[in-house]
DSSP file (Angstrom, degrees, kcal/mol; ACC not computed):
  #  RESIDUE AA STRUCTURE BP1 BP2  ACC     N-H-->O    O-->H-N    N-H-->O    O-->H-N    TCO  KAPPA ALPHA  PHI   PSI    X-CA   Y-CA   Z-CA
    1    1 A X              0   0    0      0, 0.0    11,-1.9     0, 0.0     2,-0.3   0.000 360.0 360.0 360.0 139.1  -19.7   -9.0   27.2
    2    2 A X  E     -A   11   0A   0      9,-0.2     2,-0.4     2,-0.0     9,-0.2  -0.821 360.0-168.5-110.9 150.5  -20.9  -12.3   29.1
    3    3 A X  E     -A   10   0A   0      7,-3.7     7,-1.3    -2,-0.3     2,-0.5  -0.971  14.2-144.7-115.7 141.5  -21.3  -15.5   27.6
    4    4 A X  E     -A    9   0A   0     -2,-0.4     5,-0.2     5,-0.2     2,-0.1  -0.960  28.0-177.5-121.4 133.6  -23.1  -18.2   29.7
    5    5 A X  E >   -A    8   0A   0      3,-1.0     3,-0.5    -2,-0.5    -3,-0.0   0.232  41.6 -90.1 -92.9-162.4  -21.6  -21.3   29.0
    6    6 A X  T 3  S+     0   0    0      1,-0.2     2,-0.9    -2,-0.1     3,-0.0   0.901 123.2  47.0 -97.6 -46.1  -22.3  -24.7   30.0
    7    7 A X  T 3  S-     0   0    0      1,-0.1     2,-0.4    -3,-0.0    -1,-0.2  -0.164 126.0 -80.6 -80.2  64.8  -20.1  -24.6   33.0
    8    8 A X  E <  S-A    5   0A   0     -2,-0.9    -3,-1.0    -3,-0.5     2,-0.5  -0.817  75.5 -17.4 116.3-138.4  -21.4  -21.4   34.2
    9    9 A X  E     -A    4   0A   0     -2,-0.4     2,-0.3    -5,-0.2    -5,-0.2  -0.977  61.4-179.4-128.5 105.2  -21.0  -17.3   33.6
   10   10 A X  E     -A    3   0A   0     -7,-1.3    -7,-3.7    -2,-0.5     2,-0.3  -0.858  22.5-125.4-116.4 174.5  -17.8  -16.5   31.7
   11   11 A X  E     -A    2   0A   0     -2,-0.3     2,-0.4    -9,-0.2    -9,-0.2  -0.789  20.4-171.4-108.6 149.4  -16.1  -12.9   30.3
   12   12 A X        -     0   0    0    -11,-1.9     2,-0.3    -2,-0.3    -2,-0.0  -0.987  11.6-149.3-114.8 136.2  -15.2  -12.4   26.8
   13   13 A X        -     0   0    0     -2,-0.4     2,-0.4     2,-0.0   -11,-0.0  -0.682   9.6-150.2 -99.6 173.8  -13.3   -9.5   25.9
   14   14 A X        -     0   0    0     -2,-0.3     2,-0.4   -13,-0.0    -2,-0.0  -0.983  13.2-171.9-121.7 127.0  -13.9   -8.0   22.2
   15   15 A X        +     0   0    0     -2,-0.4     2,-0.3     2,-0.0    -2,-0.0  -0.920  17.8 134.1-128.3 171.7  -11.2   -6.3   20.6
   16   16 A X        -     0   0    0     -2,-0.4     2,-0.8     3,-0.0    88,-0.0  -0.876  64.0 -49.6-158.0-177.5  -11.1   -4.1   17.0
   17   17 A X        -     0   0    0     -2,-0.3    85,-0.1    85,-0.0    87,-0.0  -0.825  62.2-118.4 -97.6 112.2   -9.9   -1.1   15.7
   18   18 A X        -     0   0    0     -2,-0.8     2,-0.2    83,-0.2    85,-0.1  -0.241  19.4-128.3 -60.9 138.9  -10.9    1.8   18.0
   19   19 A X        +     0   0    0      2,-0.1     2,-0.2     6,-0.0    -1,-0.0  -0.282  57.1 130.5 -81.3 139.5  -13.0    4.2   16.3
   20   20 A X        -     0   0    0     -2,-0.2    80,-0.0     2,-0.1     0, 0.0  -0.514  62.6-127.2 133.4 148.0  -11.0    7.8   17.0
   21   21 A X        +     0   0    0     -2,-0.2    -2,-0.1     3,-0.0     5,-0.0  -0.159  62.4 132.0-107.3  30.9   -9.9   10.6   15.1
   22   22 A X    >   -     0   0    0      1,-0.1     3,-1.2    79,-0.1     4,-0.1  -0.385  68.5-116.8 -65.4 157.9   -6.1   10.4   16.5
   23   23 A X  G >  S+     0   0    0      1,-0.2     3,-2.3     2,-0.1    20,-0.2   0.738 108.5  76.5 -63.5 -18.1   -3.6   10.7   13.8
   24   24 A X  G >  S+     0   0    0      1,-0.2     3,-0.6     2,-0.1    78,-0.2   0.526  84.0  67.1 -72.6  11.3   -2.2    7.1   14.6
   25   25 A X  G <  S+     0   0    0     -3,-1.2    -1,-0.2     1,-0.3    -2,-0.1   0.615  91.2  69.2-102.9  -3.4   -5.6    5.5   12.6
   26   26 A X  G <   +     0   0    0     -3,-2.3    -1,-0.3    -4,-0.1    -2,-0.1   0.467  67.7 129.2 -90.7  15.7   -4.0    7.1    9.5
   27   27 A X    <   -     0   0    0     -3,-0.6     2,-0.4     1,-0.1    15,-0.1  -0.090  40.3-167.2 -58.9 125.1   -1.0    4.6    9.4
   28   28 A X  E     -B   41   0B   0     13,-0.5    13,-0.8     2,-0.0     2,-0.6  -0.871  13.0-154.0-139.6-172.2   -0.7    3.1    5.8
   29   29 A X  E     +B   40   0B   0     -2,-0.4     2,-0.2    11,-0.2    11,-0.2  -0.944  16.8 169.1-144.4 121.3    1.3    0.3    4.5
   30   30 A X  E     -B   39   0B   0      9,-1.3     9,-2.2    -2,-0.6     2,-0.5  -0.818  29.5-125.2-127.2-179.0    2.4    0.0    1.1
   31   31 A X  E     -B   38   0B   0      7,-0.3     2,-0.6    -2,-0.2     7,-0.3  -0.981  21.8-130.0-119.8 135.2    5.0   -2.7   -0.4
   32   32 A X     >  -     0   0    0      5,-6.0     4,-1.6    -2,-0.5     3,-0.4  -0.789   6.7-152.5-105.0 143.4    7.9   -1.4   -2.2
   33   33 A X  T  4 S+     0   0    0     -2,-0.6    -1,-0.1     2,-0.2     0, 0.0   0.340  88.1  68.3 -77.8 -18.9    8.4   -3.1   -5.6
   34   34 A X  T  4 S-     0   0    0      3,-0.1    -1,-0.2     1,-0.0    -2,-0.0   0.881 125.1  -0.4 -76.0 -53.2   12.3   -2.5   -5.6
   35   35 A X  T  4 S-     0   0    0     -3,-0.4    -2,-0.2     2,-0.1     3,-0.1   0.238  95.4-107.7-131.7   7.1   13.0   -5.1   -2.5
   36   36 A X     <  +     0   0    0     -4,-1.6    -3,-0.2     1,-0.2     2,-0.1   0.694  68.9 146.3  94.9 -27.2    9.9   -6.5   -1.4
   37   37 A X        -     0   0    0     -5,-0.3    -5,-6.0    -6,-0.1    40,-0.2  -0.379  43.3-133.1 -74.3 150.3    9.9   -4.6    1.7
   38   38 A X  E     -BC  31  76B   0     38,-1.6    38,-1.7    -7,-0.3     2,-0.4  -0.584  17.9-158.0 -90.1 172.6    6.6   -3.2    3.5
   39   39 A X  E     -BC  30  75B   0     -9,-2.2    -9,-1.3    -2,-0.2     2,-0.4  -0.984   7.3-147.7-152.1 138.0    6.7    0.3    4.6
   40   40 A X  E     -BC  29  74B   0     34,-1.6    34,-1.6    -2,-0.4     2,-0.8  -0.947  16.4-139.8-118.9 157.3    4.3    1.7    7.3
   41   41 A X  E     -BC  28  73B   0    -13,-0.8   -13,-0.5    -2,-0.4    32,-0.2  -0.835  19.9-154.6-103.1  85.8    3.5    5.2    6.6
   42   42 A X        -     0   0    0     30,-1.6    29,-0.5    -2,-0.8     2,-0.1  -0.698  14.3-134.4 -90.0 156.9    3.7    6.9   10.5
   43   43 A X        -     0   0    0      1,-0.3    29,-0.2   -20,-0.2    28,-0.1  -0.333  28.9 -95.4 -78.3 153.7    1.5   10.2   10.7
   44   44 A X        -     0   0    0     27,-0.2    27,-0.3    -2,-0.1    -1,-0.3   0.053  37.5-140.2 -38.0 171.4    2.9   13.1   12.3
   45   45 A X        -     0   0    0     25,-0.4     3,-0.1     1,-0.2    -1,-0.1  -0.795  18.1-126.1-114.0 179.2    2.0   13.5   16.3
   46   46 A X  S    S+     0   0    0     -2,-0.2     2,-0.5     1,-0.2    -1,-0.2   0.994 109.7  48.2 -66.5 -39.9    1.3   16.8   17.5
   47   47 A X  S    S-     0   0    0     -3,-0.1    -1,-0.2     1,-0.1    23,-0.2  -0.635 109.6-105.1-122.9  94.7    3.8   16.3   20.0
   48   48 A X        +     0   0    0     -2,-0.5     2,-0.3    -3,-0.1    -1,-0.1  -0.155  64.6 173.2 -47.0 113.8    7.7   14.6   18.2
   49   49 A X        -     0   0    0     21,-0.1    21,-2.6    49,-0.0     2,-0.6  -0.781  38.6-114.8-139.3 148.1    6.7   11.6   19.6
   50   50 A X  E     -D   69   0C   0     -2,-0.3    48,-0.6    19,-0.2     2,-0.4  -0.847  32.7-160.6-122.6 105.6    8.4    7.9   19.1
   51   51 A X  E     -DE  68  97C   0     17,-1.9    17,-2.3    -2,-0.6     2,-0.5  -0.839   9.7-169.4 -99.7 140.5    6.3    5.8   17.5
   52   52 A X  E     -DE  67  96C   0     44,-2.5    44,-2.1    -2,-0.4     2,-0.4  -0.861   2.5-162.5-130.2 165.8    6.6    2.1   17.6
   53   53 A X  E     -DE  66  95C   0     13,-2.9    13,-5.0    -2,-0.5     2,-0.3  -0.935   7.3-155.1-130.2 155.9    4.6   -0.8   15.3
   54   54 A X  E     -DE  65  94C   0     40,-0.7    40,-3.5    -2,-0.4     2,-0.3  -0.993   8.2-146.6-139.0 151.3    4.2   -4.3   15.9
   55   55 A X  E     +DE  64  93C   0      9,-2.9     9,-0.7    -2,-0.3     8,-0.7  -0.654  19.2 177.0 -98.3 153.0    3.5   -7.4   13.8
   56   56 A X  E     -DE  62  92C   0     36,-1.7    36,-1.3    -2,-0.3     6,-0.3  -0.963  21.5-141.6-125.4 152.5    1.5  -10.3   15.2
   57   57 A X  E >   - E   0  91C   0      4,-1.6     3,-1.6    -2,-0.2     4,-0.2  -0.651  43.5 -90.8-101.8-168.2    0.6  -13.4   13.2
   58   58 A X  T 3  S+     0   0    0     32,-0.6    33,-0.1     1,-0.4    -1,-0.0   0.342 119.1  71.4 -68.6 -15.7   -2.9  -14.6   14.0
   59   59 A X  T 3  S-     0   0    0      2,-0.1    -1,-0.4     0, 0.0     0, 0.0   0.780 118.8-107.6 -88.1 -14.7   -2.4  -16.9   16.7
   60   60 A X  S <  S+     0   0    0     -3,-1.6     2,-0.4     1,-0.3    -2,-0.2   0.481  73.7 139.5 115.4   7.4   -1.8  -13.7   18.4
   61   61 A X        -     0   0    0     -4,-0.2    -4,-1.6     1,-0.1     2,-0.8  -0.642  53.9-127.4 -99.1 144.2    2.5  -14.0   18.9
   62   62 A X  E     +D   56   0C   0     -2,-0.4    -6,-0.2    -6,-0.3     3,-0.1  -0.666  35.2 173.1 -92.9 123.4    4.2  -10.8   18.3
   63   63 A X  E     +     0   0C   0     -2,-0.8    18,-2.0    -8,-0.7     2,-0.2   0.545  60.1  15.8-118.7   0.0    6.9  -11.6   15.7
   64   64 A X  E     +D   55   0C   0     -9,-0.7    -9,-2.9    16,-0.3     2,-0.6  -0.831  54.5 174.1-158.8 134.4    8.3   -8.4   14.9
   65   65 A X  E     -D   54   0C   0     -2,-0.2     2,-0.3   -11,-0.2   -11,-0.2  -0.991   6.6-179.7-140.3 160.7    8.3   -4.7   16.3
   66   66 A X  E     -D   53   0C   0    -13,-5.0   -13,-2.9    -2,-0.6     2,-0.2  -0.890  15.2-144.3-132.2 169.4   10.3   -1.8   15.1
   67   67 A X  E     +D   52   0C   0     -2,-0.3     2,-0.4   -15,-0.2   -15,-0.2  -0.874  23.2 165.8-142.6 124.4   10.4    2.0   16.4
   68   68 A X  E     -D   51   0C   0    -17,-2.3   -17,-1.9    -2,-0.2     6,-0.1  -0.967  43.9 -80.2-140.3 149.1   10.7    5.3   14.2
   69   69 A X  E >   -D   50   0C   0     -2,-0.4     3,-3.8   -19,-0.2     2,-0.9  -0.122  61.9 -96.8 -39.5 121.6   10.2    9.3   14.6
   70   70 A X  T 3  S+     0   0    0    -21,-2.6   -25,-0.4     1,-0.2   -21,-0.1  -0.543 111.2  29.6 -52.0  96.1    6.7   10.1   14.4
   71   71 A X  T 3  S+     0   0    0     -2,-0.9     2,-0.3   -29,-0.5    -1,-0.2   0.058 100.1  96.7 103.9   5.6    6.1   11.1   10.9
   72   72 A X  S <  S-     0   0    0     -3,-3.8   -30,-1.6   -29,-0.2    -1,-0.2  -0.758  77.3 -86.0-115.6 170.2    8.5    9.2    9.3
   73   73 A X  E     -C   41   0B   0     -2,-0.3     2,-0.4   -32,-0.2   -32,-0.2  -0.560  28.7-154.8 -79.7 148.3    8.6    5.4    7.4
   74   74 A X  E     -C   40   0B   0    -34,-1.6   -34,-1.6    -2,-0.1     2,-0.6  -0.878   9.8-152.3-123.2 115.8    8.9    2.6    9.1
   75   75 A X  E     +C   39   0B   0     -2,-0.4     2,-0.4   -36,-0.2   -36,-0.2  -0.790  16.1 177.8-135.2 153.0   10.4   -0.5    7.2
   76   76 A X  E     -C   38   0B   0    -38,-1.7   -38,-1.6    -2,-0.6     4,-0.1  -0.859  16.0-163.0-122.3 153.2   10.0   -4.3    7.8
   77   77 A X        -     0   0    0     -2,-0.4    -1,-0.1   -40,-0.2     3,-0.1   0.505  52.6-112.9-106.1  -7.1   11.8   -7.0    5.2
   78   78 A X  S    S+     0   0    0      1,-0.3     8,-1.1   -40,-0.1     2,-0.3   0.675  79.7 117.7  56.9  15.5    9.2   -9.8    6.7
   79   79 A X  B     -H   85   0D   0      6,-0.3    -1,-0.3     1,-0.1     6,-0.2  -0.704  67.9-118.8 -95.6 174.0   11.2  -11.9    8.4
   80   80 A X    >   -     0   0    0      4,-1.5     3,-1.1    -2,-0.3   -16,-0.3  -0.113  45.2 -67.0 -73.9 174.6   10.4  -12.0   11.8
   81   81 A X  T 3  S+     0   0    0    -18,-2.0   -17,-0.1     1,-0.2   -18,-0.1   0.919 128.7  38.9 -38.9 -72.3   13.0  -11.0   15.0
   82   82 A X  T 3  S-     0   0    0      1,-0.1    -1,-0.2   -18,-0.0     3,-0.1   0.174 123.7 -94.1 -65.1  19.9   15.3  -13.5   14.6
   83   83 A X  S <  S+     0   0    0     -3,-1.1    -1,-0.1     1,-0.4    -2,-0.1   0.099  74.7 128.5 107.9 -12.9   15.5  -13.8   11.2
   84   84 A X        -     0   0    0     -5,-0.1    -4,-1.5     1,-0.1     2,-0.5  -0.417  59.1-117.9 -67.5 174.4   13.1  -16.5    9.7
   85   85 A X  B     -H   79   0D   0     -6,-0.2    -6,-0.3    -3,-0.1    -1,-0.1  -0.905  28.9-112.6 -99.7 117.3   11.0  -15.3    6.9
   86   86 A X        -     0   0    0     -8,-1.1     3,-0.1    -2,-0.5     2,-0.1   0.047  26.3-127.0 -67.5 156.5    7.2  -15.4    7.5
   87   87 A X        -     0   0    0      1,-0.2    21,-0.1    22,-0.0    -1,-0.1  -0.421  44.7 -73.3-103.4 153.0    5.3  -17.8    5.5
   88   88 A X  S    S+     0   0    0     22,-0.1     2,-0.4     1,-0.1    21,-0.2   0.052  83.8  60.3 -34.1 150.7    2.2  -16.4    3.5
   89   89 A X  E    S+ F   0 108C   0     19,-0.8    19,-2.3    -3,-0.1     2,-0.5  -0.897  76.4   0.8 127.6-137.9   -1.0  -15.4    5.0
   90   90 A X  E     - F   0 107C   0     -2,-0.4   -32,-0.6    17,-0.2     2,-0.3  -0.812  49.5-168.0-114.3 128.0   -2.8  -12.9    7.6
   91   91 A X  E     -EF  57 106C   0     15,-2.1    15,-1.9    -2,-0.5   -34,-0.2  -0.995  12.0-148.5-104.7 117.2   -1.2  -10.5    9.5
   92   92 A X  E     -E   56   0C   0    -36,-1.3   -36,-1.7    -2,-0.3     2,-0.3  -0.350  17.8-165.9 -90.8 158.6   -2.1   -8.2   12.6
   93   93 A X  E     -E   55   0C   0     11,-0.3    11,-0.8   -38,-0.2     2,-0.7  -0.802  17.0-179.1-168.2 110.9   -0.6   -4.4   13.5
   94   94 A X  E     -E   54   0C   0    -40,-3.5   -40,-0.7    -2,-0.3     2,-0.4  -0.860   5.1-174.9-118.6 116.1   -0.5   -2.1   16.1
   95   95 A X  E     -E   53   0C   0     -2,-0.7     7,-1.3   -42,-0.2     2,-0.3  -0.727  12.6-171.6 -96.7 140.9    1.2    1.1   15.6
   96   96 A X  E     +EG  52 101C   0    -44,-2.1   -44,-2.5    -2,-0.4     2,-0.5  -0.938  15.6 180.0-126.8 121.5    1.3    3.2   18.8
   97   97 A X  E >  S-EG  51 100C   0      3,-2.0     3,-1.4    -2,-0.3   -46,-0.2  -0.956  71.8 -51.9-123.3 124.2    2.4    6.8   19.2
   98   98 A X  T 3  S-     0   0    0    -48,-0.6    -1,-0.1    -2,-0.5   -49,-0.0  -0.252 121.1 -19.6  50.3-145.8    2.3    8.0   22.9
   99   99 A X  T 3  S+     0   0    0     -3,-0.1    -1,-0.3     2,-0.0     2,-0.2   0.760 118.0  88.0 -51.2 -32.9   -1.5    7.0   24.0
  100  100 A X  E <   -G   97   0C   0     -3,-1.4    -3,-2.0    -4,-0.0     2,-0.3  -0.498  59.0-176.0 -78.7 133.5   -3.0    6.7   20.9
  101  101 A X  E     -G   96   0C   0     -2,-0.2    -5,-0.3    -5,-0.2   -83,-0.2  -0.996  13.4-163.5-140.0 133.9   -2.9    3.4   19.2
  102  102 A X        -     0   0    0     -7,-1.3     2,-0.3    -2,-0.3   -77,-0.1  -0.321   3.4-167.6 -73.6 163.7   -4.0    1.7   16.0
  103  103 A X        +     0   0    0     -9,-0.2    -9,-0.2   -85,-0.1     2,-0.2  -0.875  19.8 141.4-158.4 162.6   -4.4   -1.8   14.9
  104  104 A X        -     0   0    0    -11,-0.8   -11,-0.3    -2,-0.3     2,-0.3  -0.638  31.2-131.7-145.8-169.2   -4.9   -3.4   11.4
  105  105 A X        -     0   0    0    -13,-0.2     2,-0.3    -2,-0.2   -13,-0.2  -0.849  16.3-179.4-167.4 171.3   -3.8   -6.7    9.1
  106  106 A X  E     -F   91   0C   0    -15,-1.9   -15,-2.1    -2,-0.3     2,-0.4  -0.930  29.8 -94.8-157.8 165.9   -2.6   -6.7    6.1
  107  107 A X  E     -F   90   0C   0     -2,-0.3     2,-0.4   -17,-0.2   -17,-0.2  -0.843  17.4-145.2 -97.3 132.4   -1.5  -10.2    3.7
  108  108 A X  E     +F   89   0C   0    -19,-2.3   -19,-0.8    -2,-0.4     2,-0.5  -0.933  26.8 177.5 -51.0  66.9    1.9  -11.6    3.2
  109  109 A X        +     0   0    0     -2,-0.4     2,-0.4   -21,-0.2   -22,-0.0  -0.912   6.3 178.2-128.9  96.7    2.0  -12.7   -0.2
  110  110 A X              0   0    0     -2,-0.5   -22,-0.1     1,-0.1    -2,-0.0  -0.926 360.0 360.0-116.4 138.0    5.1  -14.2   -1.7
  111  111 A X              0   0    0     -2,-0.4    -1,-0.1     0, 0.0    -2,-0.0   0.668 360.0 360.0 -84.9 360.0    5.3  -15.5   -5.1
């Protein structure tokens, strides 16, 4: 996409969630009620394949990634790498298993 701006011709890039029928777009995320943790659901691959997910918060800084056996759950307590815990609000997610990659968000909501 081109924008033209007032100093000139710039590029934008666009990004989403790619449209594809890979297994990684079926990634789902519940919260478990016991401790609070979130759980990403990874899909099988064809291929036993390493999948890893990453959190982002909005400004676009990656604050957490984990890695688990394709087809198995994946679980995040919501603090970040070093330990803080992230503050309510909007959260980004990119699960990747070999080439195929997802992205998402989901809310942080602590009472």
């Amino acid at each position: 996409m081109r924008i033209r701006g007032a100093s000139g011709l710039s590029e934008v890039s666009v990004y989403g969630v790619r449209e594809s029928e890979n297994a990684v777009s079926s990634v789902e995320i519940t919260r478990c009620a016991e401790n609070g943790e979130w759980m990403f659901a990874i899909p099988v691959a064809e291929l036993s394949e390493e999948a890893s997910v990453k959190i982002y918060d909005v400004s676009g800084r990656m604050i957490w990634s984990g890695h688990a056996e394709s087809g198995s759950v994946l679980h995040w307590n919501g603090y970040t790498g070093d330990g803080t815990p992230v503050p309510n609000g909007v959260y980004l997610y990119q699960c990747s298993i070999g080439s195929d990659v997802s992205n998402g968000s989901f809310v942080v909501r602590r009472e």
